[in-house]
N, C-alpha and C positions, 0 to 999 in steps of 0.2 A: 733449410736442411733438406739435402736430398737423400733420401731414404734406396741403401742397395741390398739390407735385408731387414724382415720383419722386425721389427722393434718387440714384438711377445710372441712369436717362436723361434725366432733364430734363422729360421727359410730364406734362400737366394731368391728373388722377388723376379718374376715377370713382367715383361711388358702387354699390359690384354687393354683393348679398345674400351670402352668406358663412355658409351652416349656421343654427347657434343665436346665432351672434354679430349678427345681421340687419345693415344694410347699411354697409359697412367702404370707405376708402378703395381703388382698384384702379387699378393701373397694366395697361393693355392692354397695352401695349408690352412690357415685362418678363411680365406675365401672373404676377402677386403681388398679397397684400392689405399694402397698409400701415397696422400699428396704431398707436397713438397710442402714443409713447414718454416713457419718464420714469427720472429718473436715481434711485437706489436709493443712500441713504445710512444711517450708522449715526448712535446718539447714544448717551449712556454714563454712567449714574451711577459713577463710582467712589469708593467707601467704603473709607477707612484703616479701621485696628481700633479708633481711638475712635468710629468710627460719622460721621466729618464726612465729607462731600461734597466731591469737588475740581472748582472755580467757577473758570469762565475770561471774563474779559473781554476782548471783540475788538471792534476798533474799525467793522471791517465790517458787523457785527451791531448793537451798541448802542453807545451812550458814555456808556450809565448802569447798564446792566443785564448781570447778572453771567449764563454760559451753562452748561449742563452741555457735554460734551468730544463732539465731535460733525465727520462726517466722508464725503468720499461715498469710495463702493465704488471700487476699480484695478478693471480689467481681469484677469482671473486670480485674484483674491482672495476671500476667504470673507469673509462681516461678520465673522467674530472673526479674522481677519488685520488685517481694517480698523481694527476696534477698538483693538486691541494694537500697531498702526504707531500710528493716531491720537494714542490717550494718551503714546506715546514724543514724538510730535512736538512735540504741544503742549505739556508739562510736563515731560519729561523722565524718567520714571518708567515700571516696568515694573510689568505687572496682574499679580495673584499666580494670580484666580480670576476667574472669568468664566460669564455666567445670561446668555441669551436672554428676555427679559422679552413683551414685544410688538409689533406695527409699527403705523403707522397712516400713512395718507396725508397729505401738504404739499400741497392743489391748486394754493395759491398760486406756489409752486416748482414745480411739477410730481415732484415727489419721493415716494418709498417710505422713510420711516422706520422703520428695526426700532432697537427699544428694548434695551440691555444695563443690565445691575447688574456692576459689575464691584468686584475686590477691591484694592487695594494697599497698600505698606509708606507710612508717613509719615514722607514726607523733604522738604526744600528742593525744590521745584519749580525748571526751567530753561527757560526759557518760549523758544520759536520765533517769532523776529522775522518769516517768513515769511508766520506764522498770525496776523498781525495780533493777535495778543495782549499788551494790555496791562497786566494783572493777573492773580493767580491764588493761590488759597488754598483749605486745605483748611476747611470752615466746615460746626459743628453743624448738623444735622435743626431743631433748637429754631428756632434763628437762620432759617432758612432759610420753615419753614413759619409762624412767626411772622411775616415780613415784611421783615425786617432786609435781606435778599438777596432781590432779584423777581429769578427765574431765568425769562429769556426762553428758549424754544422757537425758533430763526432769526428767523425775524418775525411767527408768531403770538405774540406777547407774553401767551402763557399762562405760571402761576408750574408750569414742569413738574417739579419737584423735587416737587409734591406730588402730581402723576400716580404719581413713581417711589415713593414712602413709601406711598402707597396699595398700586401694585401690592407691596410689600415688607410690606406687612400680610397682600395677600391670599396671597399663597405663604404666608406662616408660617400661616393660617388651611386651608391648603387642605394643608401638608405637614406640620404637627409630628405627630410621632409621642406612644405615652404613654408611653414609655420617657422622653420626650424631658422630662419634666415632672417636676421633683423634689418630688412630692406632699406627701412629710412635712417642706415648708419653707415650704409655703404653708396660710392658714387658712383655714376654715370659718366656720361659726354655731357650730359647737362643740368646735373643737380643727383639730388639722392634717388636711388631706387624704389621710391613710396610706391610708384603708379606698377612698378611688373607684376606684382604677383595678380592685379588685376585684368591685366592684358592675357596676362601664359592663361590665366581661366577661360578670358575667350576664345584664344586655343584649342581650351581644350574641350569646350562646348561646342564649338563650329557652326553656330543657330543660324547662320547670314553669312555668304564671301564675303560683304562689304564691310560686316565686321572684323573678320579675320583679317582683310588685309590690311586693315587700318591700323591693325592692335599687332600685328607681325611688324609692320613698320616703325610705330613707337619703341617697339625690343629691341631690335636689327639698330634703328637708328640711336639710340638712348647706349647700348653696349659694345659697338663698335663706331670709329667716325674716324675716316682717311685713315686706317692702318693702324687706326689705339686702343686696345685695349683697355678696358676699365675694371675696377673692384670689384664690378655687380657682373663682369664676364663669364667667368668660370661660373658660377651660382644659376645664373640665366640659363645658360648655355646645357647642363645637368638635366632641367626641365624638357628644355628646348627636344635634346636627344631622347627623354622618352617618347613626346610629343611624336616624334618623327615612327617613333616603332611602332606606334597605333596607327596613324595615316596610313602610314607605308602598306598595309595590309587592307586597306580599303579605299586605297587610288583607282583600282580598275572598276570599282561600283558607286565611288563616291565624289561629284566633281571639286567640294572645296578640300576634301583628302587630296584628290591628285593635284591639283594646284600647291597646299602647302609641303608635298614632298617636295618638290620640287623647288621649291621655293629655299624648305633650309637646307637641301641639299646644295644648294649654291652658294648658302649663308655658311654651310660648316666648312666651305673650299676657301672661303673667303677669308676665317679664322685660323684655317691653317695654313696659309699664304703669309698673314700676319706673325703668326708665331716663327715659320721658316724663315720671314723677313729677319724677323729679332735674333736670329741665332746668330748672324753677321756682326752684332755688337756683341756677343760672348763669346764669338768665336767656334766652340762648339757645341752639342747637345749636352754633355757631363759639366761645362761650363754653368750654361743654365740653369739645369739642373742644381748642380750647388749652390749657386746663389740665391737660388727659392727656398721658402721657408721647407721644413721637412715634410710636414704634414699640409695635407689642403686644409684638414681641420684646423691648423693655425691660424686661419686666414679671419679664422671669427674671434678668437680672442682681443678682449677688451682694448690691449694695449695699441691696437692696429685700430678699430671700429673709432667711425667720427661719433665724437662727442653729441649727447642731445642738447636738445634748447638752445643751440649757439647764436649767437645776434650776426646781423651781415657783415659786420667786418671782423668778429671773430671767426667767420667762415669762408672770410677771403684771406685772410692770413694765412689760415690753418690747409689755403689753392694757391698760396704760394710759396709755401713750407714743402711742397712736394712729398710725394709717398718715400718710406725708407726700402732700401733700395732691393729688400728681399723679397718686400712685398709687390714692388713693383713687376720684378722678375716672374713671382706666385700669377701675375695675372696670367701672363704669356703661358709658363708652364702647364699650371693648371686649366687652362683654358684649352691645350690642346693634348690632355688627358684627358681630357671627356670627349673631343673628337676623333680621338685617332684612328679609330677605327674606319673614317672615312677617306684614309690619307691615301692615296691610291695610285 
């Protein structure tokens, strides 16, 4: 709201300089700047445990397009008061768990949108005749970033469910731990990943070059071999690129730093060589892209991780059963999600 006279006396407002803000509406009379106001609301992915989205349609909003759960600030309330009344209202249902994701500006509204990930049980929805909603379901990642469901944003008709899976990539990019990563269930170029999280430590020790190089080479060698990506790529690779943001700032005083910038700077050219290579078998990037699972965090669910204890021919079977084909794609993809930023 832009303010052209006093809101409590009624005065035609001036234009007067105001510090670093330069020049701000002003009321002489009261002897006050009036800023420009804007109402601050929430919006809310909330995910049950099979990972589906709960999608509300309101008639206010669209009569075609499904909404995430979305809501402006009371008086007195925090956005996670807001959030957690919101989802009660509209659906009926209580958040288990709750992420502050990010905000961005509505100008069209004049609005402050902060972004939530929230968690709940999946049950029957009871939908709030109030809240103009006329449908409401919990629905797949797949469904959703595939197209099935266009999740409007209030009335920027952007698909923001795939704002929320991006940002839900990049936290798992930017938070999994290695603990976090059950190494000897996923494979290599040449057996399971037991030996990395031992190597990315000498890494990330640097006590010796002749360690480093040797233990750089098992990685490199072990997760990439002629152009193939493996399981243990993207996961590796996560490490790898913090690795490089520590060196990188101590190559000019440190000679096994300047040696392994350098080194995975050649290694992350390499992996994104590999993944532009593979785009030629999808044809294009949104290709790709859909054929990979939604989430990187998919990539650890059970149904995908090799089985433990397996005897050697149940583990040559299970090498020549080959990967299913989403996850195969997840390598490439998600492998060069975590480099992109080198792509130049």
């Amino acid at each position: 709201m832009h303010f052209t006279y006093c809101p409590h006396c009624g005065r035609k407002l001036v234009q007067k300089e105001i510090g670093d803000e330069g020049r701000i509406p002003y009321c002489e009379g009261c002897k006050i700047p009036l800023w420009d106001m804007f109402t601050t609301s929430v919006i809310c992915a909330v995910v049950n445990e099979e990972d589906e989205v709960a999608l509300l349609r309101q008639t206010y909003v669209s009569a075609t397009k499904y909404v995430c759960i979305a809501g402006i600030m009371k008086l007195g309330e925090s956005a996670e008061d807001t959030v957690a009344r919101e989802v009660k209202e509209e659906i009926g249902i209580d958040i288990t768990s709750l992420k502050y994701l990010r905000s961005y500006a509505y100008e069209k509204k004049e609005m402050l949108m902060l972004g939530f990930y929230a968690t709940a049980k999946k049950k029957e929805f009871t939908l709030s005749g109030g809240c103009g909603g006329v449908g409401a379901a919990f629905r797949g990642t797949r469904e959703i970033a595939g197209g099935k469901y266009c999740v409007a944003v209030g009335e920027r008709g952007n698909c923001g469910e795939e704002e929320i899976i991006m940002d839900q990539n990049e936290e798992f990019i930017r938070n999994l731990k290695i603990e976090d990563v059950p190494w000897s269930r996923i494979v290599t170029a040449y057996g399971m990943a037991t030996e990395l999280p031992g190597d990315l430590k000498t890494l990330e020790e640097r006590s010796k070059l002749s360690h480093v190089k040797e233990a750089f080479g098992e990685i490199t060698n072990n997760i990439e071999h002629q152009g193939t990506l493996w399981y243990s790529t993207a996961f590796g690779l996560i490490f790898l690129v913090r690795i490089y943001h520590d060196v990188e700032t101590q190559k000019e005083s440190n000679k096994i730093a300047a040696w392994l910038t350098e080194e995975l700077e050649d290694f992350f050219a390499l992996i994104i060589d590999c993944y532009h290579e593979i785009l030629d078998c999808y044809n294009d990037v949104e290709s790709v892209k859909n054929e990979s699972l939604p989430l990187f965090s998919d990539m650890l669910k059970e149904e995908y991780l090799w089985p433990e204890g397996m005897s050697e021919e149940e583990e040559e079977a299970r090498w020549e059963e080959g990967f299913p084909d989403d996850l195969a794609a997840s390598f490439y993809y998600y492998s060069y999600q975590v480099v992109k930023e080198f792509d130049k």
